[in-house]
C-alpha positions in Angstrom: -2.6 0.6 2.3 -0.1 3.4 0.6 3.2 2.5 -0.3 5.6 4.9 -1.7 8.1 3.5 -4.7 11.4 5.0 -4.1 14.3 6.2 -5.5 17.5 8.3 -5.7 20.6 9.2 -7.9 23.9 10.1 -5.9 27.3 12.3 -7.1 28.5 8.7 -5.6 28.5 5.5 -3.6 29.2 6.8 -0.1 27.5 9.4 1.8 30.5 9.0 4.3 32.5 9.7 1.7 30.8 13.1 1.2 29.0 12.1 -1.4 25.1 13.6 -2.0 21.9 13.2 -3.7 21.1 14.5 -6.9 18.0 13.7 -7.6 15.0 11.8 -5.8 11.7 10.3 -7.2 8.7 8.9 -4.9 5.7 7.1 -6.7 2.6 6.7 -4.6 0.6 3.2 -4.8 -2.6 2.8 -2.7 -3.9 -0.3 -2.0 -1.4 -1.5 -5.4 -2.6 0.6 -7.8 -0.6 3.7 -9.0 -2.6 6.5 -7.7 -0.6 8.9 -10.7 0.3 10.9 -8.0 4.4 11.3 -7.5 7.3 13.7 -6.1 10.3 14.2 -8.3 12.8 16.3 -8.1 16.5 17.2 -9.3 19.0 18.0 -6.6 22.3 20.7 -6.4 24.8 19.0 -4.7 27.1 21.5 -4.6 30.1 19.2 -5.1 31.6 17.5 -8.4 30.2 14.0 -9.6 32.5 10.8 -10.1 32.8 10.0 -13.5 31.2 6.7 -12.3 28.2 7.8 -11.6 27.5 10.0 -14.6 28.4 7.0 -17.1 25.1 5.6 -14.4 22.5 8.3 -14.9 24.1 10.9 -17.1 23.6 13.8 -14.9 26.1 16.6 -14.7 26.9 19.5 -12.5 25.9 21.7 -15.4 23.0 20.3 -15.6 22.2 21.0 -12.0 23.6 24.2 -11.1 19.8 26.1 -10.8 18.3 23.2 -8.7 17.3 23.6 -5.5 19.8 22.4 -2.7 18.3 19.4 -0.1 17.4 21.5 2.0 14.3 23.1 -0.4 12.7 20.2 -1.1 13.3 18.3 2.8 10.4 19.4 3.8 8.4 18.5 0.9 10.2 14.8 0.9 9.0 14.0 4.0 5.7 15.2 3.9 5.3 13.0 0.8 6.3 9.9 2.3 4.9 10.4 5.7 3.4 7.3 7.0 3.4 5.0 4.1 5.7 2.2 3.8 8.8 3.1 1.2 9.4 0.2 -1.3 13.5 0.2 -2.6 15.6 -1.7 -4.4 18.6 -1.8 -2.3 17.1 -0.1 0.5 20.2 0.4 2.1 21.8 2.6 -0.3 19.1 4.8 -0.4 18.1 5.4 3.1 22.1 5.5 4.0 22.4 8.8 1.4 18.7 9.9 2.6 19.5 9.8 6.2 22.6 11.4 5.6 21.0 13.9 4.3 18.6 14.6 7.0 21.1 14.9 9.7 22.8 17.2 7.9 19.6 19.4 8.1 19.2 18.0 11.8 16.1 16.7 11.2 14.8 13.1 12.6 15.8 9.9 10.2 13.8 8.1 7.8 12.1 5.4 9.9 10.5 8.8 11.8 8.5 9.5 8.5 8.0 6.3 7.1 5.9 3.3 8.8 8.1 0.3 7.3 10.9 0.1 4.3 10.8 -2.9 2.3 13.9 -3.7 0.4 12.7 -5.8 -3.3 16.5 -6.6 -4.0 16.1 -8.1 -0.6 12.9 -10.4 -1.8 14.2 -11.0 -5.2 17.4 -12.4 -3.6 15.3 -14.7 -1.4 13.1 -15.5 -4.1 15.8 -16.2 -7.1 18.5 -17.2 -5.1 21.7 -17.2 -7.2 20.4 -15.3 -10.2 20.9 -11.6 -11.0 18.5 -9.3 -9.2 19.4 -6.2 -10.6 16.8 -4.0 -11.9 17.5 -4.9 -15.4 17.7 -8.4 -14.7 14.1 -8.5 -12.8 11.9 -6.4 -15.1 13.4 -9.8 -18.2 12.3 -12.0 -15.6 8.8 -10.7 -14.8 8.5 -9.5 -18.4 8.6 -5.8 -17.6 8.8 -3.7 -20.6 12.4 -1.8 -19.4 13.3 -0.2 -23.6 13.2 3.3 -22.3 15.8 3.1 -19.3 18.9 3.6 -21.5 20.2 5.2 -18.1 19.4 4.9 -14.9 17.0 7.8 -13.8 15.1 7.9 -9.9 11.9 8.4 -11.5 11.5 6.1 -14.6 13.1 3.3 -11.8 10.1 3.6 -9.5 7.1 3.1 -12.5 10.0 0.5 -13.4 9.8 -0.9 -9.7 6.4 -0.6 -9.1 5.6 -3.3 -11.9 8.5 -5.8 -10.5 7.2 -5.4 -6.9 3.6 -6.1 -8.4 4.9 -9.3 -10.0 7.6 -10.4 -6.9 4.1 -10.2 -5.0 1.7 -11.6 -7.0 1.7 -14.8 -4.9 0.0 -12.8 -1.9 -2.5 -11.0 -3.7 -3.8 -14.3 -5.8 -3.5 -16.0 -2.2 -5.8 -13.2 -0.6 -8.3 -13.2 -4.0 -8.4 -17.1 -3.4 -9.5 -16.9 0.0 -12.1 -14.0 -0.6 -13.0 -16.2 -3.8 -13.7 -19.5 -1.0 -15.4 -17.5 1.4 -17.8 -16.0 -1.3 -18.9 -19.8 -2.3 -19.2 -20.9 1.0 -22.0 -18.2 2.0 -23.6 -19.2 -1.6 -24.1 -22.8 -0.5 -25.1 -22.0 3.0 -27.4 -19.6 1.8 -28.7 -22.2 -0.9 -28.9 -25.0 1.9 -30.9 -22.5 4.1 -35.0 -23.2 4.3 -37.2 -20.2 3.4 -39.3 -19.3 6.1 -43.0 -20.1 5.7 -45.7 -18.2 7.1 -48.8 -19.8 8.3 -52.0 -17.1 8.6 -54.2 -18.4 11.5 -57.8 -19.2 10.8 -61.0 -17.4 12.2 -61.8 -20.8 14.3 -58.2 -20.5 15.5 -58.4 -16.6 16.5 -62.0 -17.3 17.7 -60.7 -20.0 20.0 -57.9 -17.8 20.6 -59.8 -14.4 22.0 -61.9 -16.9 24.1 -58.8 -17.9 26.0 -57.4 -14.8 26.7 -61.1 -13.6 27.7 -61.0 -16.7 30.5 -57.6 -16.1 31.8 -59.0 -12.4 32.0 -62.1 -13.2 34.3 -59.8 -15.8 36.6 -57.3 -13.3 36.9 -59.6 -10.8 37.7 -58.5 -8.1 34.9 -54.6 -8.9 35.4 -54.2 -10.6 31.9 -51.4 -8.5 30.5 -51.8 -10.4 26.7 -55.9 -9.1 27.1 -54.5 -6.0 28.3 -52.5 -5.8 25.3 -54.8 -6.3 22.8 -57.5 -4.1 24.1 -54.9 -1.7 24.0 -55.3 1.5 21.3 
């Protein structure tokens, strides 16, 4: 199964609002396990920031002017994430600014690319019901080792979030190891309760009296014994 942890960074809160991406980071997990293999990449808006957002992930429009624009890495993006199911914490955010962003290059939304989106704040929230579900607040919970995200970046979020969706899923792996675990003992016993098979050579009286049959049933049938015809066979 591939799963692609997800991120982005924004000059903003609202893509309606004209607000853009800035920068976008995709980690790739097959089958949970971090594969090593990612997509990151810093974005020019071509628009100012909101003072907001840069006290958020510290990212200026200096800082961006020689980036590529959207449309550079589009193609790239979607070729990265094609088929997999995207794993986001706030899902909505991210696909509203990433769809956005598509249409503005008239190209098909996210669910085209993707096979599912799964939202974690979404699961935390159901799981921890009344707590704090940030980011932050799940990688304490889960014991996530969070000491180098002084600010928010797209990339350091998704290793970040691929360790807190590991642990907010736990409970289905160990389920599906216990059941593999139970099925493995069950084939031990019934394989241990199974009799070996004995084999019983017969004796020269037996194949004596044996031949002698099959050499009556020949003469009565006049030669149409198939089991003579068989054994006189080359």
């Amino acid at each position: 199964m591939r799963q692609i942890i997800l991120d982005t960074e924004t000059t903003g809160l609202d893509p309606k609002q004209g607000h853009r991406i800035i920068e976008v980071a995709a980690v790739e997990m097959v089958n949970r396990r971090l594969t090593g293999n990612h997509m990151h990449r810093y974005v020019n808006p071509d628009r100012d920031i909101d003072a907001g957002a840069m006290q958020v992930h510290g990212i200026t429009p200096e800082f961006l002017q020689d980036k590529p624009r959207f449309v550079d890495i589009a193609n790239e993006f979607v070729d990265f994430i094609q088929g997999a199911e995207l794993i986001i914490h706030n899902a909505p955010f991210d696909v509203g600014f990433l769809n956005m962003e598509l249409r503005l290059l008239d190209m098909a939304p996210l669910p085209s690319w993707c096979d599912a989106v799964t939202d974690t704040l979404a699961m935390a929230k159901a799981l921890h019901p009344g707590q704090r579900n940030n980011l932050d607040a799940l990688c304490k919970r889960y014991g996530v080792d969070n000491a180098a995200r002084t600010l928010h970046g797209a990339l350091v979020d998704c290793e970040l979030l691929a360790a807190v969706y590991l642990a907010l899923t736990r409970g289905q792996e160990s389920l599906s190891i216990g059941l593999e675990a139970r099925s493995a003992q069950a084939d031990q016993v019934a394989a241990r309760a199974r009799p070996k098979p004995v084999l019983l050579n017969a004796s020269s009286e037996e194949l004596a009296a044996h031949a002698s049959l099959l050499e009556a049933i020949s003469r009565e049938s006049k030669g149409a014994c198939l089991w003579g015809g068989a054994q006189e066979a080359p």
